[in-house]
Each structure stands twice: as C-alpha cells, then as structure tokens.
C-alpha positions in Angstrom: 134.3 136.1 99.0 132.7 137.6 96.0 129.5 137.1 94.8 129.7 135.7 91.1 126.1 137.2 90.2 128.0 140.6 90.4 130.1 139.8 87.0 127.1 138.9 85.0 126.1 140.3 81.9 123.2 141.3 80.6 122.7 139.8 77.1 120.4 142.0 75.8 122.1 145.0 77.1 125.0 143.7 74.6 122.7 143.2 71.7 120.3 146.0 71.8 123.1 148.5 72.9 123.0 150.8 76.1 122.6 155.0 76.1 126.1 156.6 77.1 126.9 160.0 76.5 129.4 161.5 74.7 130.1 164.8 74.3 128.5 168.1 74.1 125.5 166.6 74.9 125.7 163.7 72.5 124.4 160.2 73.3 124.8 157.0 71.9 123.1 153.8 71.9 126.1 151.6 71.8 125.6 147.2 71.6 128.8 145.7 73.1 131.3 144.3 71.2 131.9 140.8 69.5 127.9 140.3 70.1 126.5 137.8 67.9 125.2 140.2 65.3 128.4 141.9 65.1 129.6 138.1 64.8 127.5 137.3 61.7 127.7 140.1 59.8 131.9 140.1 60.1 131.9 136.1 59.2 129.3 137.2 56.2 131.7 140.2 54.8 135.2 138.2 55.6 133.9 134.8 53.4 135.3 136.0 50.2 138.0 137.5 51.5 138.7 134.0 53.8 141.8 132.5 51.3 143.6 135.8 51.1 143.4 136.7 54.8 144.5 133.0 55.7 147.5 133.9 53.2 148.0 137.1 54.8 147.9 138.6 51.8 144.7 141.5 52.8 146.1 145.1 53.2 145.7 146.5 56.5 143.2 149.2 55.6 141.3 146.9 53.8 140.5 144.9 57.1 139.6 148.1 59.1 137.5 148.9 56.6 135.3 145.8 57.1 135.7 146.2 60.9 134.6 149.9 60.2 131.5 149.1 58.3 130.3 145.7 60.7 130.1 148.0 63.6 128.5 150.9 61.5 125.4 148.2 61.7 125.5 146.2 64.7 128.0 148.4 67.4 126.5 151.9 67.0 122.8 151.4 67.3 121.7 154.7 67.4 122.2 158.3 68.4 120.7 161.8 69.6 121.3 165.4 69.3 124.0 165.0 66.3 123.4 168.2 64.4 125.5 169.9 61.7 127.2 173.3 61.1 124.1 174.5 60.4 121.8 173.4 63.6 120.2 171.0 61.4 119.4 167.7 62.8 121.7 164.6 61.5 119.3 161.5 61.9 120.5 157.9 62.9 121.5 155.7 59.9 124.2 152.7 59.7 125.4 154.4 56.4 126.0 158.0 58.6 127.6 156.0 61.2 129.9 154.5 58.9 130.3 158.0 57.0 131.6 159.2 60.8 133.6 156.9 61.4 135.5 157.0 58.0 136.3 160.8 59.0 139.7 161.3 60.5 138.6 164.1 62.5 136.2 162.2 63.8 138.5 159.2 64.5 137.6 160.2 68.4 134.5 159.5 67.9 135.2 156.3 66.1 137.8 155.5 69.1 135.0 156.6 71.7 132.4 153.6 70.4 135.1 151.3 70.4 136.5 151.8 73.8 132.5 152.0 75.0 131.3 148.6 73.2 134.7 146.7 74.8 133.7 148.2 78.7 132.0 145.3 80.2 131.1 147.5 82.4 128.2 149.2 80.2 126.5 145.8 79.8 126.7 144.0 83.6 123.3 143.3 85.0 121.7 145.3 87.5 121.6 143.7 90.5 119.5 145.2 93.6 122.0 145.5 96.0 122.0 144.1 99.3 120.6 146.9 101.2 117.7 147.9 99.0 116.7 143.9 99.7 116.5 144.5 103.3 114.8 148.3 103.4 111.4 147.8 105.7 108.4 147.4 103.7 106.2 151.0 103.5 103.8 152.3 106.7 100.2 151.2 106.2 99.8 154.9 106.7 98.3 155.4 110.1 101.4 156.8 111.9 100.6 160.7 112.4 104.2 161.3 112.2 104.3 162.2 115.3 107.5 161.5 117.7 106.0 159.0 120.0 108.8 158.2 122.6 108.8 159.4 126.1 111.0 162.1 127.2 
C-alpha cells in the first residue's frame, strides 16, 4: 500500500516558487503552475477579451501572449547569474522575464519554465522518511569510542 502523505504538495512551494537550475549555471525561482496568483492575474487580463474568446474569434498568438505575460509575473519568480554578452549582470524583473520569453531563441528557456512549473514533482512536500524517524537519538557523550566487546 502507498502512503497518501507521499503525494502531497506543498502550497507554498507552488506559490512562492522553488530554486531549479538551468543551464550554465543559471537558476530559477520557478512557482508552479495554475497557482492562484497565476489564476487571478489570467482571469484579470482574459475579462475583456471573455465575449471574443467564447466566440472563438481571439487569434492564437494573441492568447499566448496573455499566457506569456501572466507567467512573466506569477511563474518565473526570480533568477541568478543571468548576465549579457558583455559579463554584465541582467537583474530579476517580470518585464525581463516577459522580454525572454518573447525571444524565439530563447523559446528553450521559455519551454524550460513551463515544463518546470507543470512537474509536480518540484513542489511535493518533504517528508522525513521512514528511516531518518527511527535513527537512535545522539550519545550523551561518555562513550571513549573505544571497542568494548570481548574478544
């Protein structure tokens, strides 16, 4: 049987976003996907658009855009050791984000924080496993450490 405290999610993992590292030494603060932030903000910017989408009548592009810009502010959180071409540090902002993630030779990147904020896996809860639970408690320190069987 398994153990149904092992699926569990940590909701603040999902909305404060987890450290997962990309590449070349890039990491990411990533919240999960469809959190309630991410929620809010797409039911905000989809309102006036809510008759024409029902009709089926918004373009494609138009939609990813949206998509694009919620999780520019409530999927990618934050980030470390982006620099540019000239070694010059690129600081965290939801307007770079979404400036990254319009590039299309960045679109792996863009991909990347997908993929990562849809892996439920990057937001379970840490559970103590079973044997940490049963490790003996520490010495009281009097042992010499000395091997006190008989030969």
């Amino acid at each position: 049987m398994a153990c149904i405290d092992k699926i569990k999610t940590d909701l603040q993992k999902e909305t404060q976003g987890v450290w997962i590292d990309f590449e070349v030494g890039i990491r990411l603060k990533i919240a999960r996907a469809r959190n309630p932030a991410f929620r809010e903000l797409m039911r905000k910017l989809t309102e006036p658009h809510r008759k024409t989408i029902r009709e089926g009548g918004m373009q494609l592009e138009e939609l990813e855009d949206l998509q694009r810009q919620v999780r520019a502010k409530t999927i990618l959180l934050d980030w470390e050791n982006i620099e540019d071409a000239t070694g010059k540090t690129i600081e965290y902002s939801p307007e770079q984000a979404l400036e990254f993630f319009k590039d299309l030779e960045l679109r792996d990147f863009y991909t990347f924080v997908i993929l990562e904020s849809e892996n439920m896996e990057n937001f379970k809860k840490e559970l103590v496993k079973d044997s940490e639970k049963n490790l003996p408690t520490s010495s009281d320190g009097s042992s010499t450490g000395e091997d006190t069987k008989a030969n």
